[in-house]
C-alpha positions as CSV (number, residue, x, y, z in Angstrom):
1,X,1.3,-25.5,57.8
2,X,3.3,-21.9,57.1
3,X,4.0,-22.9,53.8
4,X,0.1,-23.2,53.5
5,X,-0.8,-19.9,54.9
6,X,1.8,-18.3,53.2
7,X,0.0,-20.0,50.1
8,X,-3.2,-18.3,50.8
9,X,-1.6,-15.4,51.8
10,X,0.2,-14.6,48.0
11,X,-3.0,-15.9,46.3
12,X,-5.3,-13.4,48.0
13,X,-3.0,-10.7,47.3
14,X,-3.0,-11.6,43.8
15,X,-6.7,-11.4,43.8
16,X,-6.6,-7.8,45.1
17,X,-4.5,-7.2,42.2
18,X,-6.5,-8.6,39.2
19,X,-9.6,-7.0,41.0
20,X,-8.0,-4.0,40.6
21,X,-6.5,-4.4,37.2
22,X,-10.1,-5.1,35.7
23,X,-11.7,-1.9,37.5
24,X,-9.4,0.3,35.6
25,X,-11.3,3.3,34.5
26,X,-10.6,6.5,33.3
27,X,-11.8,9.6,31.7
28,X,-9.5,12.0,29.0
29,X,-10.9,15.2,27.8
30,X,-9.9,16.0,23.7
31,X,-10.4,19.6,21.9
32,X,-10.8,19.6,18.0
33,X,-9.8,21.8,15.3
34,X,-10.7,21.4,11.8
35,X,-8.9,23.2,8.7
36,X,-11.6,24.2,6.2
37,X,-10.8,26.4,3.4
38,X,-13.4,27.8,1.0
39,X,-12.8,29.4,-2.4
40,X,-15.2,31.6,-4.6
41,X,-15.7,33.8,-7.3
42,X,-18.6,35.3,-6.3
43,X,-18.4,38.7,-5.7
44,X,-21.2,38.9,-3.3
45,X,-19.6,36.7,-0.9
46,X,-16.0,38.3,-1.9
47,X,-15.9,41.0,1.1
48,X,-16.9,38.5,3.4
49,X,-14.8,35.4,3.2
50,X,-12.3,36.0,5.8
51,X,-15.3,36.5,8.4
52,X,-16.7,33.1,6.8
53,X,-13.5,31.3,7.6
54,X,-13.5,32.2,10.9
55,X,-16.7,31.7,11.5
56,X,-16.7,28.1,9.7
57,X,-13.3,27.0,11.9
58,X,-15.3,27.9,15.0
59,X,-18.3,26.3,14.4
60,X,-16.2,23.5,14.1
61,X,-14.0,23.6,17.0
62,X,-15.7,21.1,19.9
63,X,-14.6,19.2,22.8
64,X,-15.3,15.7,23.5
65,X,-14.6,13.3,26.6
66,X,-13.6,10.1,26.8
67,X,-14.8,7.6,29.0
68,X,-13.0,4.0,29.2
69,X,-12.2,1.1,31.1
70,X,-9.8,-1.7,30.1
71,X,-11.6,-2.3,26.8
72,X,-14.9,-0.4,26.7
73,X,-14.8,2.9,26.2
74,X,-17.8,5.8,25.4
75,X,-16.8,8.9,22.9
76,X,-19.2,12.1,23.9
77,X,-19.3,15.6,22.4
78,X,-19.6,17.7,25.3
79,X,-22.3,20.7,25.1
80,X,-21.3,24.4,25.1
81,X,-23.2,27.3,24.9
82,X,-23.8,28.5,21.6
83,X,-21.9,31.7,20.5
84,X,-24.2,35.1,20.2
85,X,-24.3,36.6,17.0
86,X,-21.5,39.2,16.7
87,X,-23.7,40.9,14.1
88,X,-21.4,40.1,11.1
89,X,-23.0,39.9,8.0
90,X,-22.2,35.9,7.2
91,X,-23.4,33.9,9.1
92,X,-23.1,29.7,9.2
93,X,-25.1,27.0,9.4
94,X,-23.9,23.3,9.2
95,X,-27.0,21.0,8.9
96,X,-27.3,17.4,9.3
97,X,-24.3,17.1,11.7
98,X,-23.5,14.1,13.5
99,X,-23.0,14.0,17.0
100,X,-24.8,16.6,19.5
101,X,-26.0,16.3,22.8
102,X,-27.4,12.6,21.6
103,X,-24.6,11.8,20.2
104,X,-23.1,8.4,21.7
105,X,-20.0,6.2,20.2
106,X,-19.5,2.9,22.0
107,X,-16.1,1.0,21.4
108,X,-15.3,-2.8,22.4
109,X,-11.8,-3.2,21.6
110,X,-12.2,-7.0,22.9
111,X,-15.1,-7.8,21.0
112,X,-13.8,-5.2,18.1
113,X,-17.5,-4.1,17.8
114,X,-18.8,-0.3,17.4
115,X,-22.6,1.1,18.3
116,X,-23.0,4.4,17.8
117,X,-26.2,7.0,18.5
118,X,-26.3,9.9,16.4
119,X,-29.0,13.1,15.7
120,X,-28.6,13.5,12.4
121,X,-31.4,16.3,10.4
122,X,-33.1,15.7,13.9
123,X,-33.5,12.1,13.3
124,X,-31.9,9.5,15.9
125,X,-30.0,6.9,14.6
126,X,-28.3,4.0,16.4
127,X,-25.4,2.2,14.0
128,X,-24.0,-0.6,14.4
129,X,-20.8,-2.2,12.9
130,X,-17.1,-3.7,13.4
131,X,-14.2,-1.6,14.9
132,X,-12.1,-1.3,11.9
133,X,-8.0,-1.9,12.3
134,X,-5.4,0.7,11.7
135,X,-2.2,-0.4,10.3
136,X,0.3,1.6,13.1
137,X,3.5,2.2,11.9
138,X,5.2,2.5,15.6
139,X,8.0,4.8,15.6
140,X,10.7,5.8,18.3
141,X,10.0,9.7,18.4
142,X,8.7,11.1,21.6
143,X,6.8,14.1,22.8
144,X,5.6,15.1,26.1
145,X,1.7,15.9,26.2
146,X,1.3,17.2,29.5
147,X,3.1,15.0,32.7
148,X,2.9,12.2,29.9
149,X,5.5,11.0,27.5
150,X,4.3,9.8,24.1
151,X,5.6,8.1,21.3
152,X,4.6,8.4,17.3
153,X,2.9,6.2,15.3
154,X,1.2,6.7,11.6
155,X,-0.9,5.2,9.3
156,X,-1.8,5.8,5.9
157,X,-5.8,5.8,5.0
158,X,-7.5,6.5,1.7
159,X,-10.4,9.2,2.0
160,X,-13.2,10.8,-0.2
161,X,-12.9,14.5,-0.2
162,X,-15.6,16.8,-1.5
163,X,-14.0,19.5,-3.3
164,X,-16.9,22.6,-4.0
165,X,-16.4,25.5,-6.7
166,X,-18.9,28.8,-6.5
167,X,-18.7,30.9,-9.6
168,X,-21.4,33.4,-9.1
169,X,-23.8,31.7,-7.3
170,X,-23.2,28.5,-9.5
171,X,-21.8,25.8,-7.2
172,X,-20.6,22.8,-8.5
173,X,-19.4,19.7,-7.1
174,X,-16.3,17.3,-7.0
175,X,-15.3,13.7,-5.6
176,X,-11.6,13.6,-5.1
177,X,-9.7,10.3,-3.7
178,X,-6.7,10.9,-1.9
179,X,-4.1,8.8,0.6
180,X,-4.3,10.6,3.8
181,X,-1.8,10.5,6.2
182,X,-2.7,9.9,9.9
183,X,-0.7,10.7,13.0
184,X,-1.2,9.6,16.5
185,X,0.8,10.1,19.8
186,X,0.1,7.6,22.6
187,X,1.3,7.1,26.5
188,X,2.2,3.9,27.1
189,X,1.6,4.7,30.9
190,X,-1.5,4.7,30.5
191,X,-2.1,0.6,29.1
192,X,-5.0,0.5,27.3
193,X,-5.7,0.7,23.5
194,X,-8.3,3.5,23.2
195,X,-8.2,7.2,21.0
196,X,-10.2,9.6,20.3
197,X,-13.6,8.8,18.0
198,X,-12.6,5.9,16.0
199,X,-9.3,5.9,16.6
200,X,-7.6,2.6,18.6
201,X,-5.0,-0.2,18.5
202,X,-1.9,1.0,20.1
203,X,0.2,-0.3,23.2
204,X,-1.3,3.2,25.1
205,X,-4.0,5.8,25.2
206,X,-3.6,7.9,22.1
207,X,-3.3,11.6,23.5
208,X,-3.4,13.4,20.3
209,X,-4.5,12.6,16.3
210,X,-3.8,14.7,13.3
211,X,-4.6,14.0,9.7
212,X,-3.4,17.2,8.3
213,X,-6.7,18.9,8.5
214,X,-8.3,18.1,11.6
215,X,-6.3,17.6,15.3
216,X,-7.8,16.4,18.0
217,X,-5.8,16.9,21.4
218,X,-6.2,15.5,24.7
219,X,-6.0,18.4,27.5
220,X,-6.8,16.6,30.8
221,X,-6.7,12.6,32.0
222,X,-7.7,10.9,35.0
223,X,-7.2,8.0,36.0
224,X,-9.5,5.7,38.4
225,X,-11.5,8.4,39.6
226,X,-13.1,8.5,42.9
227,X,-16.3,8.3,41.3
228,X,-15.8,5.5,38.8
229,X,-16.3,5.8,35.2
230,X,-19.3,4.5,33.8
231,X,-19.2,3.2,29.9
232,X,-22.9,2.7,28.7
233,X,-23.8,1.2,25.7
234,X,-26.6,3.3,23.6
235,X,-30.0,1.7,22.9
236,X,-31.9,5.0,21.5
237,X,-32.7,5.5,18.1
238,X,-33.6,4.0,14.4
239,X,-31.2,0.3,14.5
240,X,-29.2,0.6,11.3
241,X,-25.7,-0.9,9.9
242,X,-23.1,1.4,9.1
243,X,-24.1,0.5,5.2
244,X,-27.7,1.5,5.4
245,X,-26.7,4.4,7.4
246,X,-24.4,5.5,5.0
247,X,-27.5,5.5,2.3
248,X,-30.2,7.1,4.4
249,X,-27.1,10.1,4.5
250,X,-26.7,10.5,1.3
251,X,-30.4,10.5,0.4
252,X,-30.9,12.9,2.8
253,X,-27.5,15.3,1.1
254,X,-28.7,15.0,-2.1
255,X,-31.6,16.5,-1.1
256,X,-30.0,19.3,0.7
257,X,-28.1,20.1,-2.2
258,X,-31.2,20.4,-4.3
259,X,-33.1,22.7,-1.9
260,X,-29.8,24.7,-0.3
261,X,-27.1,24.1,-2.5
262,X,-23.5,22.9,-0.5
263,X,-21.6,20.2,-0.4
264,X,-20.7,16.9,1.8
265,X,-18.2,15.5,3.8
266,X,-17.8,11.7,3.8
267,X,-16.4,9.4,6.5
268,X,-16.7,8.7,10.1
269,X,-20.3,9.4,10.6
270,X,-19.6,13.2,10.3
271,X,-21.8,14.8,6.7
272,X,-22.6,18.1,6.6
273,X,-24.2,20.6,4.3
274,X,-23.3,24.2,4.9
275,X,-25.7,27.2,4.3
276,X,-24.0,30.3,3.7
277,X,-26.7,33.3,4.7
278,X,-25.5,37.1,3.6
């Protein structure tokens, strides 16, 4: 009879445990900065191009949160107040931008599935597709990211960049192919197999991405918060694939360019067209 009870006993602890193990939940908050550098020959747009770089590298630094359980997860832009006008004489505008206060991206690492709702030139989209693999190249190097120790790992990805030219208000366009080279650093500690956006697939939560141009850092984690983390799955907006997506963007691009002039930036979900006013 004790060897019953003690039985009973281990298997209802071990219940507590896997009942714990699959209410995991956590939330991680991630900053962005994007490298963008514009050259022209104009000369009307010569005295201002430091203020535009500025001004173009702030309009593109965000800050996103993270929101996952053991294999769901929810990527959000969070909202911010917008800048005033410091009454320089350039002044930005990035149209059709992905993302926004409607912006959604679901993950499923277990299903390897992606849904995403996005406002792009104030139309909502919701995509769906598969949770492409990265091909991790895990490394022994280590770095502490705040209380947490990470470890390196890179991948290699091939990318579209969009190259522009402005010679006196002509602006011409160019498609360049190049082998990009990604970096992540993830915490084992923390056992699941989320990042940042798209980014997944290593033994930890991936604390901080660069690809030379763009970083993406993670400033704050919690773990199993009193108030548990919810991931939803968006249902708003025009049901598209990633491919017909993809061509309802660059309809919509081309004609930007026509009517504004400005370029595009292919790949994850994130085209713009830039407006420079003066």
């Amino acid at each position: 009879m004790k060897k019953i009870v003690t039985l009973i006993a281990f298997l209802s602890i071990g219940a507590v445990h896997l009942a714990s193990a699959q209410k995991f939940t956590g939330m991680a908050t991630y900053k962005t900065d994007t490298k963008m550098e514009i050259q022209m020959d104009s000369s009307q747009m010569a005295d201002h191009m430091d203020d535009l770089q500025k001004q173009l590298r702030m309009a593109m630094q965000k800050e996103y949160q993270l929101t996952f359980t053991k294999s769901e997860s929810n990527w959000k832009e969070q909202e911010k107040l917008n800048n005033p006008n410091n009454g320089g004489a350039v002044q930005i505008r990035i149209m059709g931008m992905g993302g926004g206060a409607d912006g959604l991206l679901y993950k499923n690492t277990k299903d390897k599935k992606t849904i995403e709702s996005t406002d792009d030139f104030g139309k909502l989209f919701l995509i769906s597709g598969d949770l492409e693999p990265y091909e991790w190249e895990m490394t022994a190097e280590t770095k502490q990211i705040g209380k947490y120790t990470c470890y390196k790992a890179i991948t290699k990805q091939e990318v579209t960049e969009m190259h522009l030219s402005d010679i006196n208000g002509d602006t011409s366009e160019e498609e360049k192919k190049v082998t990009r080279t990604i970096t992540a650093w993830y915490a084992p500690e923390i056992p699941v197999s989320h990042g940042p956006e798209n980014y997944w697939g290593l033994p930890g939560l991936i604390l901080e991405v660069s690809d030379g141009s763009r970083i993406m850092i993670c400033t704050q984690v919690i773990l199993n918060p009193e108030k548990e983390a919810i991931v939803k799955i968006p249902t708003k907006g025009k049901k598209v694939t990633s491919e017909e997506y993809g061509r309802i963007m660059n309809e919509h691009l081309e004609k930007m360019n026509k009517m504004y002039g400005g370029g595009k930036k292919k790949g994850n979900h994130d085209s713009f067209s830039i407006t420079i006013e003066h």
